[in-house]
KOLKOLSE-977607 format. One record per residue: x, y, z of N, C-alpha, C in turn; residue in three letters. Coordinates in steps of 0.2 Angstrom, whole numbers, padded with zeros to 4 digits, always signed. Example, Ala and Ser with C-alpha at 12.3 -4.5 7.8 and 13.67 -1.06 7.14 Angstrom:
REM KOLKOLSE-977607
+0066-0028+0039+0062-0022+0039+0066-0016+0039ala/+0064-0011+0035+0068-0005+0036+0064+0000+0039ser/
This chain:
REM KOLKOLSE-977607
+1366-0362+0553+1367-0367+0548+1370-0373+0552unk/+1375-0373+0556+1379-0376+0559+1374-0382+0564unk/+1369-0378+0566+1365-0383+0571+1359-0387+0568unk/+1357-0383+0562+1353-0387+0556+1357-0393+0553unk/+1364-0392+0550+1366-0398+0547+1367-0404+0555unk/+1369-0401+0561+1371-0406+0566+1362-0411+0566unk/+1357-0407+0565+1351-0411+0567+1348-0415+0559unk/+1352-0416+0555+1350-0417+0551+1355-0423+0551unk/+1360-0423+0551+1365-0431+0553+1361-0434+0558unk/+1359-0432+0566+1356-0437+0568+1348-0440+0566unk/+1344-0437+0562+1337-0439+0560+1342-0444+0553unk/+1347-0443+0553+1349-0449+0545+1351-0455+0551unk/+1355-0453+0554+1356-0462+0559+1352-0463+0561unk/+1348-0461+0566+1342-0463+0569+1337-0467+0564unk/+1336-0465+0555+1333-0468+0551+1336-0472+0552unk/+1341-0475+0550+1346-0482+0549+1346-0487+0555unk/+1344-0484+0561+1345-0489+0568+1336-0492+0566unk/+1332-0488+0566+1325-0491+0564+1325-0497+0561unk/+1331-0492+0554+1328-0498+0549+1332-0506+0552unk/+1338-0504+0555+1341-0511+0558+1338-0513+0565unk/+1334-0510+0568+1331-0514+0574+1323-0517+0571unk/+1321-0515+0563+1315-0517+0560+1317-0526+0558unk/+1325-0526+0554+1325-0531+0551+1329-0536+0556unk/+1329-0533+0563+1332-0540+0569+1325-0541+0571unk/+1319-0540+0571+1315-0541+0575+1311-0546+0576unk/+1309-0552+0578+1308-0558+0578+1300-0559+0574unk/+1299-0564+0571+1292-0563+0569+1286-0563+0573unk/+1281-0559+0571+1274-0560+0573+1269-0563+0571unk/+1266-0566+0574+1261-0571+0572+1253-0566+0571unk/+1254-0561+0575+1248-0557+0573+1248-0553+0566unk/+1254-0550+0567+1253-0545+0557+1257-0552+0553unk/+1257-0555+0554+1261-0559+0547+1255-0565+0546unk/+1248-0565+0550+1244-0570+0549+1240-0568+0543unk/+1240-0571+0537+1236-0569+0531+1230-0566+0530unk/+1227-0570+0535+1219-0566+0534+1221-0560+0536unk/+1224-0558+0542+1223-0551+0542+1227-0546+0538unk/+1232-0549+0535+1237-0545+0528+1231-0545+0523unk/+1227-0547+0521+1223-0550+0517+1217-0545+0519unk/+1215-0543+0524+1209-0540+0527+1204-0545+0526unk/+1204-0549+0525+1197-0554+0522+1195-0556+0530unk/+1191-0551+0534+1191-0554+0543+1184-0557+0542unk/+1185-0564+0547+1178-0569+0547+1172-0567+0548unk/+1167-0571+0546+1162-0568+0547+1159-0567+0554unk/+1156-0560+0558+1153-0563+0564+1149-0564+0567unk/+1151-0570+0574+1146-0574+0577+1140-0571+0577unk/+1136-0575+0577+1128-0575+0580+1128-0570+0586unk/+1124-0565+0587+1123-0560+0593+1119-0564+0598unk/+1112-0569+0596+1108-0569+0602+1105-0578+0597unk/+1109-0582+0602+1107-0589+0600+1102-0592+0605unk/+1098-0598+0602+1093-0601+0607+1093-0602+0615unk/+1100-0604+0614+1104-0606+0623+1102-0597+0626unk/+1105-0594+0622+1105-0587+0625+1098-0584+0627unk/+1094-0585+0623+1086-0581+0623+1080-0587+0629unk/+1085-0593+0628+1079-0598+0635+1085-0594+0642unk/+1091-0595+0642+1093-0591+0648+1090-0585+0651unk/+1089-0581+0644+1086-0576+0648+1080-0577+0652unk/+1076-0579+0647+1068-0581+0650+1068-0586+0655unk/+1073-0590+0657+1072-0590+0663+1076-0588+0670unk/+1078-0582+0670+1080-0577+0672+1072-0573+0672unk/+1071-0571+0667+1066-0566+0670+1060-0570+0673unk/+1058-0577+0674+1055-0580+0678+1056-0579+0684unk/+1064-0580+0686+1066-0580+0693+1064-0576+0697unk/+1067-0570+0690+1066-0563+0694+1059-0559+0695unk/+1054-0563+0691+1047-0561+0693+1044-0565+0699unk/+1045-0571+0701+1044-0576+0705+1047-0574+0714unk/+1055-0570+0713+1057-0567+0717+1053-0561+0721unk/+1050-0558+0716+1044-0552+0717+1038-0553+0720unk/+1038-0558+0717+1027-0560+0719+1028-0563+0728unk/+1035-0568+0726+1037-0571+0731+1037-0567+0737unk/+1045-0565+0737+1049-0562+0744+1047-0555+0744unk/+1044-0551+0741+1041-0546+0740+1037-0546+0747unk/+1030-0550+0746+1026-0549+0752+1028-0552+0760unk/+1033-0557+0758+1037-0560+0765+1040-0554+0768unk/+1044-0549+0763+1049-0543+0767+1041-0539+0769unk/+1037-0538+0767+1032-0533+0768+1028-0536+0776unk/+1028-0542+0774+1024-0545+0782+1030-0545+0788unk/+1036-0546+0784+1041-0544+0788+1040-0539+0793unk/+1041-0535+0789+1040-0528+0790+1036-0526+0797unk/+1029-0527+0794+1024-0527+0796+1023-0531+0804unk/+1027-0536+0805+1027-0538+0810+1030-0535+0816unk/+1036-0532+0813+1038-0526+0819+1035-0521+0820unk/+1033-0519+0812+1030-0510+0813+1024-0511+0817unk/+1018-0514+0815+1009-0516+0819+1012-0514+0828unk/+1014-0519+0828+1016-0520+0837+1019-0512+0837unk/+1024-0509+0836+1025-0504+0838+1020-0499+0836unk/+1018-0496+0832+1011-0494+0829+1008-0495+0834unk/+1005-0501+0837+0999-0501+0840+1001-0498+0849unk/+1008-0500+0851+1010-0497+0856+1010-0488+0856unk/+1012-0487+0851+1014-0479+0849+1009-0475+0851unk/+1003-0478+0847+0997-0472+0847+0994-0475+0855unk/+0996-0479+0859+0991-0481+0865+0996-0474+0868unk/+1002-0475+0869+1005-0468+0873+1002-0463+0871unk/+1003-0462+0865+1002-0455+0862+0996-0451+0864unk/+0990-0457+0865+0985-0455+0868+0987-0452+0873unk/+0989-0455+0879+0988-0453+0885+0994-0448+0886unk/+0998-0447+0882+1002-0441+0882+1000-0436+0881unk/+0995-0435+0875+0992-0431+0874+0986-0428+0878unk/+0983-0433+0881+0981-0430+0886+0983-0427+0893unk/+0987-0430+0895+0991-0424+0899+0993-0417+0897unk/+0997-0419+0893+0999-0412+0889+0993-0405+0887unk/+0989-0409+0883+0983-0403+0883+0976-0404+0884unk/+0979-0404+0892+0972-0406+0895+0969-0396+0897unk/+0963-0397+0894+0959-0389+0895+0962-0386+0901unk/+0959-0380+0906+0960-0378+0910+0951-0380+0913unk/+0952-0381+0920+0946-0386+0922+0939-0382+0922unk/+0938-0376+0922+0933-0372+0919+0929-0372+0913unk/+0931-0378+0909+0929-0378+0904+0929-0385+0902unk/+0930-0389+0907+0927-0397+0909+0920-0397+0912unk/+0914-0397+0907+0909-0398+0909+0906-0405+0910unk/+0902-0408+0915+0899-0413+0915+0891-0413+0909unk/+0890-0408+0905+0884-0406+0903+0882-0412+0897unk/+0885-0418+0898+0883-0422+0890+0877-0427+0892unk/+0874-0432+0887+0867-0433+0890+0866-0437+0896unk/+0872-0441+0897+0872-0445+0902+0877-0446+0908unk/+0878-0437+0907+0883-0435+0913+0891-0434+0910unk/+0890-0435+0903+0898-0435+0900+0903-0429+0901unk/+0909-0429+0901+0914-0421+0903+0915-0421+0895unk/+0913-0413+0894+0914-0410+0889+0917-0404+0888unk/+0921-0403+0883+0925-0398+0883+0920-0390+0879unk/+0920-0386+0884+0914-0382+0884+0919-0375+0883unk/+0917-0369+0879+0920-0364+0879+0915-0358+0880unk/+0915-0355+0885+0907-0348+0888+0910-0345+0889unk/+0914-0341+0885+0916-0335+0886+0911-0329+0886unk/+0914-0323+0891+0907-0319+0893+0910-0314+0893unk/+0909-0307+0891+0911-0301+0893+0913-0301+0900unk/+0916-0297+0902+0918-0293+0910+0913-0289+0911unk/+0910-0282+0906+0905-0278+0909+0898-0279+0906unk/+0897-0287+0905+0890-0286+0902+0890-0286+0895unk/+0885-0286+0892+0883-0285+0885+0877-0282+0883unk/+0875-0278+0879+0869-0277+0875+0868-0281+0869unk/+0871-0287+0866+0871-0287+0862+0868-0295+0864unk/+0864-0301+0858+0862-0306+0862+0867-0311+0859unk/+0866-0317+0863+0872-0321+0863+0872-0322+0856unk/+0878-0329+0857+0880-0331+0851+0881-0338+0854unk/+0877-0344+0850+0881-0353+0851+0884-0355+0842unk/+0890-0356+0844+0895-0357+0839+0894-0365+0837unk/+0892-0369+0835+0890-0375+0830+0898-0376+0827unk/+0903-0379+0829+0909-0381+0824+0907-0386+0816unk/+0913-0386+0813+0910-0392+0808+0915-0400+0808unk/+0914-0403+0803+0916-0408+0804+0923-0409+0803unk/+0926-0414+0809+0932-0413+0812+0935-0407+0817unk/+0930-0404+0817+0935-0397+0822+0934-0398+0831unk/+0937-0395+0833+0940-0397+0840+0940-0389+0845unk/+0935-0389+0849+0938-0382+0854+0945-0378+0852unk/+0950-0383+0853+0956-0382+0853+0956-0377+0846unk/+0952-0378+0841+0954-0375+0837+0948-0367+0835unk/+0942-0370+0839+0939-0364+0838+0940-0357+0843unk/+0943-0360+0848+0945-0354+0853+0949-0348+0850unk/+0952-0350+0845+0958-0347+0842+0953-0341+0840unk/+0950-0342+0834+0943-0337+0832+0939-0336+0835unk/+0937-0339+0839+0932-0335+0845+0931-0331+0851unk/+0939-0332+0852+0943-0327+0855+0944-0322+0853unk/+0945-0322+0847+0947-0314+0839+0939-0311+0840unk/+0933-0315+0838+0927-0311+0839+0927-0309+0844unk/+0926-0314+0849+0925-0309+0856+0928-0301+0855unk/+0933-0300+0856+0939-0294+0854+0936-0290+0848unk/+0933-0290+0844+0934-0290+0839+0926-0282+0840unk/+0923-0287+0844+0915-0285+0847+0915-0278+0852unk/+0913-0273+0847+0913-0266+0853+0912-0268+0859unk/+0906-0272+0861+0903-0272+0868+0903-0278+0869unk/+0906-0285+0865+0908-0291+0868+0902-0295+0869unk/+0902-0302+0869+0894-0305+0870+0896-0311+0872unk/+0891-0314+0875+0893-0322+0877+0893-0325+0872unk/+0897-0328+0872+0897-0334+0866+0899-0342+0868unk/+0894-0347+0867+0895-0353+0869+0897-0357+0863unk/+0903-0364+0866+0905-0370+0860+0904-0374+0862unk/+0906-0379+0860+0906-0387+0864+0909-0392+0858unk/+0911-0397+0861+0914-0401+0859+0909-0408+0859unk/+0907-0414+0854+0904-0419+0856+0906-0425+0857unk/+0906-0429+0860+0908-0432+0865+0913-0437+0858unk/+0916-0438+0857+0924-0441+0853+0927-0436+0850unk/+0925-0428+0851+0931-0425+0848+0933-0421+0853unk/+0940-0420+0852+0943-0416+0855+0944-0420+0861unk/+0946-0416+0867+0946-0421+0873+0941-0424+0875unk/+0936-0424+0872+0931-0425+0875+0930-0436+0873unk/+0929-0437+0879+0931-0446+0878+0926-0448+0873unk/+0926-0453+0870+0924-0457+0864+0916-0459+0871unk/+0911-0461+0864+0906-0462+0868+0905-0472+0869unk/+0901-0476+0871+0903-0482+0871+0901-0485+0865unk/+0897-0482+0861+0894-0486+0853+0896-0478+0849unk/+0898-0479+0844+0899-0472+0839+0891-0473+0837unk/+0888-0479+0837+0882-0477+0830+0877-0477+0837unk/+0877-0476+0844+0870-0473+0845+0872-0464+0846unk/+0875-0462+0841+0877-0455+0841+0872-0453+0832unk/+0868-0449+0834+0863-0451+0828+0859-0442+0829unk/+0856-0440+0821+0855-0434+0820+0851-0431+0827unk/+0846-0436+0829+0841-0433+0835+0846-0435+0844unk/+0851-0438+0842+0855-0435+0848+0860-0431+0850unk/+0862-0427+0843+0869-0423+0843+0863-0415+0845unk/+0854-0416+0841+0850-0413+0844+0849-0410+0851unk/+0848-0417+0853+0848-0416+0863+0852-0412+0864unk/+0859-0416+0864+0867-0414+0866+0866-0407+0866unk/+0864-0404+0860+0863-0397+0859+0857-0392+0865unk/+0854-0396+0865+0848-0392+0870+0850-0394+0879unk/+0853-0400+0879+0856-0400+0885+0861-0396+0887unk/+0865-0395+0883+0874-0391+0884+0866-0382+0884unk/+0864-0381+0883+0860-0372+0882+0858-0376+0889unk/+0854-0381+0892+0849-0377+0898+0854-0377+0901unk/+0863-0382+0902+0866-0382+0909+0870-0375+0907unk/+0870-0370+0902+0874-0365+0902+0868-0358+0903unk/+0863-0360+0903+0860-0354+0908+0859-0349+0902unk/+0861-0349+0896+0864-0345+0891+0853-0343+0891unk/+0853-0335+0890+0848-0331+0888+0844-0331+0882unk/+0839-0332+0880+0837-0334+0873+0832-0326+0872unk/+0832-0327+0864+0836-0329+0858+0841-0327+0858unk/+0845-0331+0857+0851-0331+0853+0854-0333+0846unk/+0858-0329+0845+0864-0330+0836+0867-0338+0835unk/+0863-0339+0835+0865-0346+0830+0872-0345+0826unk/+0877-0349+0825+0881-0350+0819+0883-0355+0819unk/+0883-0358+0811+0887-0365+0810+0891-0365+0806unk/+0896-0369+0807+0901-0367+0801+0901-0376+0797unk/+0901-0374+0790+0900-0382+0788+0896-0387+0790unk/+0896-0392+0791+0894-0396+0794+0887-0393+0801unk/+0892-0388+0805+0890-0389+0809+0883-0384+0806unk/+0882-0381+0802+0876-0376+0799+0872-0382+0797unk/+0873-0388+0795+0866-0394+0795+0862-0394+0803unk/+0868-0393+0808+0862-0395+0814+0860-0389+0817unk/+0863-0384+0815+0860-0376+0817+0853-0376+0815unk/+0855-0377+0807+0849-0375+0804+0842-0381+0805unk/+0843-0385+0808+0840-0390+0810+0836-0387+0817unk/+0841-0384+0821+0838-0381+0826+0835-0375+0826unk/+0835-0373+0821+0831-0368+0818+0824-0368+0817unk/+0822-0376+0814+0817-0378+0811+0813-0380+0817unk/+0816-0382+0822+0813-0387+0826+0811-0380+0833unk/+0815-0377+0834+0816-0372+0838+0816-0364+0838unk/+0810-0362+0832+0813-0354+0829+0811-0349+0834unk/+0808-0350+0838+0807-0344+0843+0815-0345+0849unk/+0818-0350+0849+0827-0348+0853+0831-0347+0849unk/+0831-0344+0842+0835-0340+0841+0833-0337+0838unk/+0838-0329+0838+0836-0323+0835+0838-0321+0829unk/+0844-0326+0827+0846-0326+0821+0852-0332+0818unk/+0851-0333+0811+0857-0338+0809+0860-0337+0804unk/+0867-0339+0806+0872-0337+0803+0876-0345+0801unk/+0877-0344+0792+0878-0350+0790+0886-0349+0787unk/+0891-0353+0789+0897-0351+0787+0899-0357+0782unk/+0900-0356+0776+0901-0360+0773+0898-0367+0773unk/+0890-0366+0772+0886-0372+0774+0885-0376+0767unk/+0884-0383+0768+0883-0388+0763+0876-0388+0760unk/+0873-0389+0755+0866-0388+0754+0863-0396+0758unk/+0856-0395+0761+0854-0403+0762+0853-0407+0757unk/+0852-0405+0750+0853-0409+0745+0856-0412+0743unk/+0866-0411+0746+0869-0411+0742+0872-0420+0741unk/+0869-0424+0746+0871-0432+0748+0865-0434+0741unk/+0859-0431+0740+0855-0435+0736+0858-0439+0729unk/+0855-0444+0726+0854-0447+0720+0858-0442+0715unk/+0862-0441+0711+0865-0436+0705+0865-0431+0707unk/+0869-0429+0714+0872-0423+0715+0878-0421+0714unk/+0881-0418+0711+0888-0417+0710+0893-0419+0716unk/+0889-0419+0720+0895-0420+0726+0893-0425+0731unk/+0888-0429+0728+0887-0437+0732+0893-0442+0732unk/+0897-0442+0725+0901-0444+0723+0908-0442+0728unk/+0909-0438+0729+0914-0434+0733+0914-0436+0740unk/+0906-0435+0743+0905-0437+0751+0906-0444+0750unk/+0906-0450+0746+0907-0455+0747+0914-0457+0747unk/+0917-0454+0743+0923-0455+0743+0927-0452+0750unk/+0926-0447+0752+0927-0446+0758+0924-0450+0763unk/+0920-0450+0764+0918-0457+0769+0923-0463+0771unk/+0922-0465+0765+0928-0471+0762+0932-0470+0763unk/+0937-0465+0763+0943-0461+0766+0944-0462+0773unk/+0938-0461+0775+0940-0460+0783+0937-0467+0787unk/+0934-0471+0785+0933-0478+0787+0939-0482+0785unk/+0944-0481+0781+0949-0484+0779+0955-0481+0785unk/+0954-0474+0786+0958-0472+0791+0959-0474+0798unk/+0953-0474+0797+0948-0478+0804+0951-0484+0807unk/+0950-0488+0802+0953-0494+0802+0960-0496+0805unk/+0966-0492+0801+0971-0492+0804+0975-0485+0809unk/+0967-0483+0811+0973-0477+0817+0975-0479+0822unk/+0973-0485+0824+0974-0487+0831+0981-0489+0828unk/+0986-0490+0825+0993-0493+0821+0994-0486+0819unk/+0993-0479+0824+0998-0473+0823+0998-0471+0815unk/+0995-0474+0811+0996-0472+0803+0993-0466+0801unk/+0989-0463+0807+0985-0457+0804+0990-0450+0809unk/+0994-0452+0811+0997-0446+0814+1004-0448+0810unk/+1006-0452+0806+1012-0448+0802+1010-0447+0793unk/+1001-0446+0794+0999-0443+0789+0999-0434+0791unk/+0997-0435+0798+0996-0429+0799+1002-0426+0800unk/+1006-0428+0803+1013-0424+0802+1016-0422+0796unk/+1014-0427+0792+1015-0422+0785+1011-0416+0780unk/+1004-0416+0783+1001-0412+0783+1002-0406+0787unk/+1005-0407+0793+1006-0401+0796+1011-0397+0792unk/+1016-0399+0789+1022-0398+0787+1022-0395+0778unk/+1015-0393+0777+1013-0393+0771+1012-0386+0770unk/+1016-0381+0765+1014-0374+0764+1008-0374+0766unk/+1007-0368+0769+0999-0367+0771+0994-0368+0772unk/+0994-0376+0773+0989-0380+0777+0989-0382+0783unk/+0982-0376+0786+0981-0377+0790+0988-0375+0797unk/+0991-0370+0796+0994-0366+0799+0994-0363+0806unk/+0988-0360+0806+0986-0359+0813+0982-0362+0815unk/+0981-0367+0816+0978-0372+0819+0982-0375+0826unk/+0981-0374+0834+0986-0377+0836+0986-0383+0835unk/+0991-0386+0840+0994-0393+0841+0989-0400+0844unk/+0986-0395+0849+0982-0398+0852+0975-0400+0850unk/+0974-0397+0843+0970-0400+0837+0972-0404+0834unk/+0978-0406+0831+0980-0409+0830+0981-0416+0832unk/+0983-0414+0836+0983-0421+0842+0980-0427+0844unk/+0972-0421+0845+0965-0427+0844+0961-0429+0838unk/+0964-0425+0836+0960-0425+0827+0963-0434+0826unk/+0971-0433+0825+0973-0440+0822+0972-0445+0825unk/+0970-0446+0831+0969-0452+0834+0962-0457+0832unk/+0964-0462+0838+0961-0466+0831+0953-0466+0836unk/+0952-0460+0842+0942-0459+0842+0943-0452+0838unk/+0947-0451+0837+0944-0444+0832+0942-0444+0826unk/+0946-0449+0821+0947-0451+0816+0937-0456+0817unk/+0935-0461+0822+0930-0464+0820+0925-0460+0821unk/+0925-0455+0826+0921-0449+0829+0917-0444+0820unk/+0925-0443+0817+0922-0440+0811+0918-0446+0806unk/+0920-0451+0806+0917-0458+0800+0910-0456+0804unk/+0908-0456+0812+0902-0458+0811+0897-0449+0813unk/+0901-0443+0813+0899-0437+0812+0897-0438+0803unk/+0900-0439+0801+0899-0441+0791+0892-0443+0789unk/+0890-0448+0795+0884-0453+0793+0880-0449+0797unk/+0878-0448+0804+0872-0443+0807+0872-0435+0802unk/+0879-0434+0799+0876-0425+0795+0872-0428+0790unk/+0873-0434+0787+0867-0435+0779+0861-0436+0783unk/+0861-0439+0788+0855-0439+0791+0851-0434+0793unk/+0854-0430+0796+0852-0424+0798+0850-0418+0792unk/+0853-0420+0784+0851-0416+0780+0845-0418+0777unk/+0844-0427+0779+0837-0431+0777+0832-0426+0781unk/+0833-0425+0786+0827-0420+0792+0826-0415+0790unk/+0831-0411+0786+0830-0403+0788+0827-0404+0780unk/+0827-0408+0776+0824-0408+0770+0817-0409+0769unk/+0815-0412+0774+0809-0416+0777+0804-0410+0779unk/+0808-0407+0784+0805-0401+0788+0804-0394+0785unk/+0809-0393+0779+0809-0387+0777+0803-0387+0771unk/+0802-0396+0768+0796-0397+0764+0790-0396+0770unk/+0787-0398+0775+0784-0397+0779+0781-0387+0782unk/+0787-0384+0782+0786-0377+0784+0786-0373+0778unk/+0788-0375+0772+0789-0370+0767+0782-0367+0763unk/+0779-0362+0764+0774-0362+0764+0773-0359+0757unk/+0765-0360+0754+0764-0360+0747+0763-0354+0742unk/+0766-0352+0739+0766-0347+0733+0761-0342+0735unk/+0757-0345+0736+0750-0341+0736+0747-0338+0742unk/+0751-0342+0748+0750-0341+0756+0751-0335+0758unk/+0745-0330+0760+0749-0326+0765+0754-0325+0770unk/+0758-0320+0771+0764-0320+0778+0761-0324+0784unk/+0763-0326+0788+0761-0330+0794+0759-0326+0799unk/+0764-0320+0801+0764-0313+0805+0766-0316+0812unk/+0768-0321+0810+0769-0325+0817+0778-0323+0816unk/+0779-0318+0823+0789-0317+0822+0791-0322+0825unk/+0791-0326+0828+0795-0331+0830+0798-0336+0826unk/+0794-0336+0818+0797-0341+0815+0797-0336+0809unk/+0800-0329+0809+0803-0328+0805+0811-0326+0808unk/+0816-0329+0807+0822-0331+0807+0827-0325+0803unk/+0829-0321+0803+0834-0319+0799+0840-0324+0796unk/+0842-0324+0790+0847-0330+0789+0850-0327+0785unk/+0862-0326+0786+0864-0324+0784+0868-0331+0783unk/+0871-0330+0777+0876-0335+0775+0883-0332+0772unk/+0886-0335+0774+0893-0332+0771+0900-0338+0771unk/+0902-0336+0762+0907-0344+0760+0909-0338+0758unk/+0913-0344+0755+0922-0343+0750+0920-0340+0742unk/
């Protein structure tokens, strides 16, 4: 009780000193102005006046004009340093690449039409074979470098092992770029083919295989040459129709085309090797593939090697559609009983 009544004398003087430091207090112009005693507060200003709504429009003039403007000046900026180094980059790159994964010399062959070195793969059993060879056809864009990997596996794979020949065409892989891409045409990548067989000595018939692409010029070789080989094997082949008028996927070969003609264009400025370093780095694309596919793939004769592989494979499909109307014999015809131009054909996709 005692400490209840002491706290209750000081809550009464404390009342008392308030109320005497309320009525010493100087006056204020803010609570003692009547509008606000009053509540009656002004009306308020305008939020977005004429001066206001032209400033901004020209404001966003500036800053559209700044865009259209310095936008392209920092871009050619840009470009001005990057191009030169770009263009120095891939000149190295080349020739770095080439030292680095140059083949082993065994399989630098002089066999191209007009003495060109070509990157050749003849792998041959140690004890012989009974089985009959095999020439491996790659597809578009592939590189030794990269068919060795599998070729290898088959070999091994093979109870009693077989020759098996590859080649590379003169712009891919390490194989040098030719002096015109466009005298590289359906009936010379033909030759190339029958040249690279008489300089490798290879025994006839043999097992044909193409893989994509490369199944247009097998089967081409088929047609033109059915008694040298004893069989063909199509790996994921393209139909020869598939480039005509209202094919479902003329529309696609062009767009790819387009693709690699624009590539084309700027590989020599190293822009296709930091496309492909992003690709390499891409879940599950293209994982086992070495480096040294890589390497030649993105440059800038790889890159035009494929634009003009693109243009001789439609052509090449023009031929085998030609010829396969020419040999395809009629409903009504008897067997031929001729075996040389009866071909076994096996095909295998996805």
């Amino acid at each position: 009780f005692f400490r209840l009544g002491r706290g209750s004398v000081w809550l009464w003087r404390g009342s008392e000193r308030m109320e005497q430091l309320r009525e010493e207090r100087p006056p204020d112009p803010w609570q003692d102005d009547p509008a606000l005693a009053s509540r009656e507060y002004p009306p308020p200003p305008t939020m977005l006046t004429a001066r206001d709504v032209g400033w901004f429009l020209l404001m966003a003039v500036v800053v559209v004009l700044a865009v259209v403007v310095l936008l392209p000046v920092v871009v050619l900026y840009a470009l001005l340093w990057a191009l030169p180094f770009g263009f120095a980059f891939e000149r190295y790159a080349v020739r770095r690449d080439r030292r680095a994964f140059r083949p082993p010399p065994e399989q630098l062959k002089p066999w191209g039409l007009n003495g060109e070195e070509l990157h050749v793969l003849h792998l041959k059993p140690e004890k012989g074979s009974r089985l009959p060879p095999v020439v491996y056809l790659s597809g578009l864009g592939s590189t030794m470098f990269a068919a060795e990997v599998y070729l290898s596996r088959l070999s091994a794979l093979l109870d009693h092992g077989a020759e098996i020949l590859a080649y590379d065409s003169p712009g891919y892989g390490y194989c040098a770029a030719p002096p015109d891409f466009s005298s590289q045409t359906a009936e010379s990548e033909l030759e190339l083919l029958r040249a690279v067989l008489a300089h490798s000595g290879l025994p006839r018939p043999f097992v044909l295989v193409g893989a994509s692409a490369g199944g247009t010029l097998a089967h081409l070789y088929r047609l033109r040459f059915p008694s040298d080989v004893r069989a063909l094997v199509l790996m994921d082949p393209t139909p020869s129709d598939v480039a005509e008028a209202g094919s479902p996927m003329a529309a696609d070969l062009r767009r790819a085309l387009w693709f690699y003609r624009v590539l084309g264009a700027v590989a020599g400025l190293g822009v296709a090797r930091v496309l492909t370093a992003v690709m390499k780095r891409a879940p599950g694309l293209h994982r086992e593939l070495p480096d040294a596919h890589f390497a030649f793939f993105q440059g800038e004769v790889g890159i035009r090697k494929t634009v003009q592989h693109f243009r001789y494979w439609q052509e090449m499909m023009t031929v085998v559609r030609q010829l396969e109307a020419v040999n395809s014999p009629s409903p009504t015809a008897a067997p031929s009983g001729d075996p040389s131009r009866e071909v076994p054909v096996v095909v295998l996709g996805r």
